[in-house]
N, C-alpha and C positions, 0 to 999 in steps of 0.2 A: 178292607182298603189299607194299603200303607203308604205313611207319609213321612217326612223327618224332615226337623228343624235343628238348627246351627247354636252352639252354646260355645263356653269356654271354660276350663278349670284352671290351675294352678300347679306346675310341678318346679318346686319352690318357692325364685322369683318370678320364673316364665310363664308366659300362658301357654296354653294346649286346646288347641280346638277339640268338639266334642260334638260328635250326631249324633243327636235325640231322634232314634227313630220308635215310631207309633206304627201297629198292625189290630185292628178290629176286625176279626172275621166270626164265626157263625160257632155255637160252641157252649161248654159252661159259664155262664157269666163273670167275670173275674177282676180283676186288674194284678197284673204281674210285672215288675222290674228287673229286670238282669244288666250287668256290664259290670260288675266286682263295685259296688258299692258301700259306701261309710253309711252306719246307721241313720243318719240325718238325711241323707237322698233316700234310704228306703221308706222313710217318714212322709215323704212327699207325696206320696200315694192318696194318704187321706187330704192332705193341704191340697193336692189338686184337684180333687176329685168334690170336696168339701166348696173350696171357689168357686169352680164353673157354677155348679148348681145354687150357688148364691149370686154367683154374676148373671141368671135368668137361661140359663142352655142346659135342658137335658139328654142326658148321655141314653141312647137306648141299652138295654140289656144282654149284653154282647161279651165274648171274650177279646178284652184290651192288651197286649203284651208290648211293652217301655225296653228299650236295649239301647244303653248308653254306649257308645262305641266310640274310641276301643275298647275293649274289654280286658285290654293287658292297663292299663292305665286305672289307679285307684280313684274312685269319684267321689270327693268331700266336698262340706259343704250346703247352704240353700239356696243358692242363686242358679241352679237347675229346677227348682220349681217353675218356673215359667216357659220355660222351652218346652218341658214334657206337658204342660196343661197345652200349648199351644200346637204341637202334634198331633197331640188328642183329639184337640177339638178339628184341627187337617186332617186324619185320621176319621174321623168323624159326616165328614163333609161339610160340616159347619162353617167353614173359614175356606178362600180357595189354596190350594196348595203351594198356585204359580212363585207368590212374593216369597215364597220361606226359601226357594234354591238359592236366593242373594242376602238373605237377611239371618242375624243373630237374635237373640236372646235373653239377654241374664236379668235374674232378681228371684227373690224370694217371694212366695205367695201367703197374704193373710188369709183368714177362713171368708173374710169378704170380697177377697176378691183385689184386694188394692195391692199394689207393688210393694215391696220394704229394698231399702237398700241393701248392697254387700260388700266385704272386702276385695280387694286386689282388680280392681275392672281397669285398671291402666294397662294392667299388664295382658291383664286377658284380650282390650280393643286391640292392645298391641299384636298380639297374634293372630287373630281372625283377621285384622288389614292385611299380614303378608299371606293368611290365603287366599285371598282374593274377595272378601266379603263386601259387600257395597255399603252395607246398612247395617245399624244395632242398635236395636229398641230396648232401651233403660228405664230406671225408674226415676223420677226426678234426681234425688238428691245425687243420683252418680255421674247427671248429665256432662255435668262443669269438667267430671276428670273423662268422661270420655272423649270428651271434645277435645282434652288439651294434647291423646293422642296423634291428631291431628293424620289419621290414617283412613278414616270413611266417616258417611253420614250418620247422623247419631239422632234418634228420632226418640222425644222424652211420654213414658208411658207411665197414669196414675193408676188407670184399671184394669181388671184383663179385659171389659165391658168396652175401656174405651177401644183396646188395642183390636178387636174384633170387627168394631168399624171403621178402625182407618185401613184392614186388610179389604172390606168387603166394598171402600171406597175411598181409593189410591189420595184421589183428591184432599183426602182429610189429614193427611201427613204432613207437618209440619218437620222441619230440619232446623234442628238449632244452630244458632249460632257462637261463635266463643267472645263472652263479656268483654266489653274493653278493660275492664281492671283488673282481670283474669289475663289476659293476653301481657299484660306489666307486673309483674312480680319484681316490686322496689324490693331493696336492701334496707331493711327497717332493724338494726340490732338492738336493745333497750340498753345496752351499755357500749363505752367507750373508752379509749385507752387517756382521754385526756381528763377521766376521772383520778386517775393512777398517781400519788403524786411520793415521788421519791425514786426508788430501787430503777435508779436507770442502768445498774449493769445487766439485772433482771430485761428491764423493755428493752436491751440492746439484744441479747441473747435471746431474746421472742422471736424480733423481729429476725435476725440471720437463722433460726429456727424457720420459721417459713417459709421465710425465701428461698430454702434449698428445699425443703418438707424433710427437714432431718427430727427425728425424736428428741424430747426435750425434757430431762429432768431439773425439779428445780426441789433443791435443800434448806432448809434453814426452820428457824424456830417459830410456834406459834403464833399467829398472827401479825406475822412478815409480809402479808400480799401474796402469796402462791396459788391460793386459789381465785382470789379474785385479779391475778394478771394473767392465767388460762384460762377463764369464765372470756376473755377476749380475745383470746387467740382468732377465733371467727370471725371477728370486725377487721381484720387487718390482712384476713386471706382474699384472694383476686374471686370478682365475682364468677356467681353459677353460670356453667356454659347450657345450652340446650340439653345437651346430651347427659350432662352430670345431674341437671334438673330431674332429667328421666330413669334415672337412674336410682336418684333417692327417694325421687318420689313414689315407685314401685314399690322400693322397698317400705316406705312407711305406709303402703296403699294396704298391701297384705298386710299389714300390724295394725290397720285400723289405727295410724297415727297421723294422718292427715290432717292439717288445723280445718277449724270448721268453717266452709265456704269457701277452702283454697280446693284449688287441683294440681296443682306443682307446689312445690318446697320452692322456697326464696332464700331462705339463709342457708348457711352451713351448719349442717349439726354440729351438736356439743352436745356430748354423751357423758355421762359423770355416774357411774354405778358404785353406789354401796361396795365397802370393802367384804360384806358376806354373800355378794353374788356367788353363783355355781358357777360350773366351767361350763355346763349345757346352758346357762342362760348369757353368757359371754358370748359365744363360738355359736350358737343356735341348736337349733335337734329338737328333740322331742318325736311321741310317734308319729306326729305329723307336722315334718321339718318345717320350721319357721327362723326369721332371721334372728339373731341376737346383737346384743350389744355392738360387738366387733363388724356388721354391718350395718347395723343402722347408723352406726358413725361415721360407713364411708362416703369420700371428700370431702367428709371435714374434722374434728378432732376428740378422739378419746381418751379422757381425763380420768385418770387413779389418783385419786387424792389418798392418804395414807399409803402409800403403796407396800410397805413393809408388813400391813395389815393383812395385807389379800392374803390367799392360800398361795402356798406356792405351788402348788400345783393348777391352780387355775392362772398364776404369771406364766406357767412357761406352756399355758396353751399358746401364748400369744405369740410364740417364737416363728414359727410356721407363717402364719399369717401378715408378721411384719415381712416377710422373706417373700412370698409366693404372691399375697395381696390378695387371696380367697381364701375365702372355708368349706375347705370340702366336709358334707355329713352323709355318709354312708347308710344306710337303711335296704331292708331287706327286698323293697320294690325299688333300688335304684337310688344312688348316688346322685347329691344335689350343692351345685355351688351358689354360694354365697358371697357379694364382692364386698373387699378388705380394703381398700385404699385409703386408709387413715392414716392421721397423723397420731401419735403418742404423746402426749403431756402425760407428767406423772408428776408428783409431789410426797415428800416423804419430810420428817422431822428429824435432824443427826441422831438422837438416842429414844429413847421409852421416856422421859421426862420432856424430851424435846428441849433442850437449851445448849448442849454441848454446842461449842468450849468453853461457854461460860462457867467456872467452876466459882465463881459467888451464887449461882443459880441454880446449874447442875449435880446434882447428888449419882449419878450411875459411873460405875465405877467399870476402866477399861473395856474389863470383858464385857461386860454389861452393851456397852456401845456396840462392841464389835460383831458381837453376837444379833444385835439389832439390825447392823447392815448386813451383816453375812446371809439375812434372810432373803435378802435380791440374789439371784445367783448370776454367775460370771455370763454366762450367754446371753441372759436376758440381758444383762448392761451393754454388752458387746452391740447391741441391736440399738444402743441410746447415743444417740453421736454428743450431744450437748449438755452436759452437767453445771447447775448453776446457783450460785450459792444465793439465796436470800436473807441478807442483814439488817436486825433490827431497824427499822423509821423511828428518826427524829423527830423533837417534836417541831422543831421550825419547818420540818417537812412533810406535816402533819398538818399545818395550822399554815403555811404559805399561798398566798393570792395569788402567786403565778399562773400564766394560765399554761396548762402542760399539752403538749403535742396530741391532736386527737387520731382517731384513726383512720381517717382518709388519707391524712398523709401520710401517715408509715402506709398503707396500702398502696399507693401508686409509687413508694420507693419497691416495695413487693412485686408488685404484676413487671415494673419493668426489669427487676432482677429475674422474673420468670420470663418472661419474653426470649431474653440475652439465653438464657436454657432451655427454650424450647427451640429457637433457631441451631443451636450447637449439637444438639441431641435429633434433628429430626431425620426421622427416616428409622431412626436406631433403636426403635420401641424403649430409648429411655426419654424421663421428661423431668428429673428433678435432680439435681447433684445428688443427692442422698442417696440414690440407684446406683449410683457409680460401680463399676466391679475392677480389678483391678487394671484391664486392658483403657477403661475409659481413662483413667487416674494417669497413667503412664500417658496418653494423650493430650488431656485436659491440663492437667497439672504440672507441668513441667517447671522448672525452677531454676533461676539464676545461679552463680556460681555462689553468693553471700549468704544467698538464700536456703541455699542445698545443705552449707556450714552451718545455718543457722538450726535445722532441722536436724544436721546428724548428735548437734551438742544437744536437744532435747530429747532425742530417743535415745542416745545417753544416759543423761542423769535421770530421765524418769525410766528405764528401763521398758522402754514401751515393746510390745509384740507388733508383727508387722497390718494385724488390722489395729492396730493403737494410731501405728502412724500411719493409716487411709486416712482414717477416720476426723486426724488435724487438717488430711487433705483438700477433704471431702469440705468441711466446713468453712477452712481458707480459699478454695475455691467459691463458695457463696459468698464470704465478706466480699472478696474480690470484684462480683458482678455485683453486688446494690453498689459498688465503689465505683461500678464501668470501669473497672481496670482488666483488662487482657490479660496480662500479667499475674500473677501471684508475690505479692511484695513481704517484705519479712516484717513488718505494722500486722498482714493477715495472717502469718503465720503465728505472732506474739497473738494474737487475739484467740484463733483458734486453739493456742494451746495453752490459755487460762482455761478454756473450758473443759478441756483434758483434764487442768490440774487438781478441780475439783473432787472429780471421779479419783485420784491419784490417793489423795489426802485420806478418804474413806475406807475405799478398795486394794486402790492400790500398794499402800505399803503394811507393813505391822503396827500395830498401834505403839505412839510414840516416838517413830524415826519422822524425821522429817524428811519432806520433797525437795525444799529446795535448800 
């Protein structure tokens, strides 16, 4: 007799539906799997064959033959153990076969017979709802995330015992429902900007950092606040949409980074890797592609502290990715994207001592410096619209009672500076000044006649290349919208090109001439 039941796998982020079909007919008695399987499904054989006959059903002495199809599609993974026992036992006569043409599958089977959870079942509900699937029978713990696909009924299963009686009596099927606390995913950040107390040219240059979602480096000497004023960046960006929720949360579903007892992500990630990460654990891969760094941080922000540390070759994977906003990983069964829509925070120290210019402090001489920044290469900076220096805290600014601006209110300066660029941008598949190319620039940005003077005497004397001077554009146009000015005023244009100057001081000229 053959029967087959509805699963799902994983081809990267995406799910992929998957028929388990079962054939027992007359023969050497056996049990056989095919459909290009990973060693962990051809394992399954004994986990399911070991189940049933602890869950109280035995299997007559038959040849059984398991074909996961497609069979162009590699199957990893244990959460096909329970599709294939469930065929089987349809296959079998045991179970009717009617409810399996509407209904799915996933989890992994113990030798008793009980469900275990698995990875990525967001993404998987997600796929079997656009085939059409009505129903999918989980193991408890994955109930909460399939529910929050919000795509079919989602029916929560502990045994394979129990799931044989709610086939053989419809009646016994219970449909979950999605939690009220689950259905509210608050903004809970454990930190805030109004712990910050000092470096306001730093929280100025945060906040026009986000408001446009431009890249942001920030300079200065040890224990300046650089890491802990990008450890915030995320309390100050506009809350998770629907979609963005779905998005990250997929991705942290297949990484098995889900918090425990959520089904959606509520904040924005902050990603902060070790400056001895690989480039395959940045960018993702392995032989069996998973995300990395560079997407688990997208929409919201990825942090290089040390940044002069990293490999530079693992810096200028990240060229690509700030440009395209994916990672594509190539593999011999097929090319798998990965989404990129992060923001950049970096942090780096001016020399190897960390204290330049202070020369009461600093011992590294010239080269010593230059050779330190020389190790960020030109393109990669080219991709940093905002360079920002961090100087030492005082100590009355250390020890002062004031109470300093928290982050809801830099955030609602934020959403409405996004707002004013998503109306101006719509339709145009752009959504943040920072995307600007230069047709947008010549649109957007247009300039007064004081204004035009005032720009042509800075590209000028800083000698800037003509993405030098988008890139003032680009950012004076953000000052401009948290300012609600229409306009581009030359106040925006002085501000946008301190942050220029910075990168200038470093990069831009020989050690020892001065910028201005």
């Amino acid at each position: 007799m053959f029967k087959r039941a509805f699963s799902a796998g994983l081809l990267g982020v995406e799910g992929c539906v998957i028929q388990v079909e079962a054939d027992v007919s007359d023969g050497l008695p056996g049990f056989h799997m095919v459909g290009f399987l990973a060693s962990e499904v051809k394992e399954a054989e004994q986990r399911v064959r070991t189940a049933i006959r602890n869950s109280g059903f035995t299997l007559p002495p038959k040849k059984v033959t398991v074909n996961l199809s497609p069979a162009n599609v590699r199957k990893e993974g244990t959460g096909y153990d329970f599709p294939i026992a469930v065929a089987v036992l349809a296959a079998n006569g045991i179970v009717n076969g009617e409810i399996l043409e509407s209904s799915a599958f996933v989890g992994e089977l113990g030798l008793d017979g009980a469900l275990k959870p698995v990875r990525g079942v967001l993404s998987m509900v997600v796929a079997m709802g656009k085939a059409g699937i009505r129903r999918c029978f989980l193991p408890e713990e994955n109930v909460q995330e399939g529910l929050a696909a919000e795509v079919m009924e989602i029916v929560k299963v502990r045994t394979l015992a129990e799931l044989v009686e709610q086939i053989r009596d419809p009646d016994l099927i219970v449909y979950e429902k999605v939690q009220a606390e689950q259905a509210r995913e608050c903004m809970a950040y454990p930190v805030d900007f109004s712990e910050v107390n000092g470096q306001f040219l730093m929280r100025r240059a945060t906040e026009v950092a986000v408001a446009g979602r431009h890249n942001l480096l920030y300079i200065g000497p040890p224990g300046s606040g650089k890491s802990m004023m990008a450890s915030r960046i995320p309390t100050i960006m506009p809350e998770l949409s629907r979609e963005e929720q779905m998005e990250i949360s997929q991705i942290y579903s297949i990484c098995g980074l889900l918090p425990p007892g959520r089904a959606l992500m509520g904040l924005r990630p902050f990603r902060s890797p070790h400056h001895t990460i690989t480039a395959q654990a940045l960018t993702g891969g392995g032989a069996r592609p998973r995300p990395g760094e560079i997407s688990l941080a997208s929409r919201g922000v990825l942090f290089l502290d040390e940044l002069p540390e990293f490999q530079r070759q693992t810096l200028e994977i990240l060229r690509q990715p700030l440009e395209e906003h994916r990672v594509t990983v190539a593999r011999i069964q097929g090319s798998f994207d990965f989404p990129a829509h992060f923001m950049l925070a970096a942090a780096m120290n001016p020399c190897p001592c960390g204290y330049y210019p202070d020369r009461g402090r600093c011992r590294c001489s010239k080269m010593q410096v230059r050779r330190y920044a020389d190790r960020i290469s030109k393109p990669l900076l080219d991709r940093i619209d905002i360079c920002v220096e961090a100087s030492p805290v005082a100590f009355e600014e250390i020890r002062t009672k004031q109470k300093n601006e928290s982050s809801e209110a830099i955030r609602k300066r934020v959403e409405e500076a996004r707002q004013i660029q998503k109306e101006r941008f719509a339709g145009s598949g752009i959504y943040f000044n920072a995307e600007m190319g230069g047709r947008q620039i010549e649109q957007f940005c247009e300039l007064g006649k004081a204004e035009e003077q005032f720009l042509e005497k800075i590209y000028k004397r800083l000698s800037l290349s003509a993405r030098g001077c988008h890139k003032i554009l680009k950012v004076a146009r953000t000052i401009a919208d948290l300012e609600k000015s229409e306009r581009i005023l030359q106040s925006h244009l002085a501000e946008a090109v301190s942050y220029r100057e910075t990168e200038e001081i470093y990069w831009g000229r020989k050690s020892g001439q001065e910028v201005l």
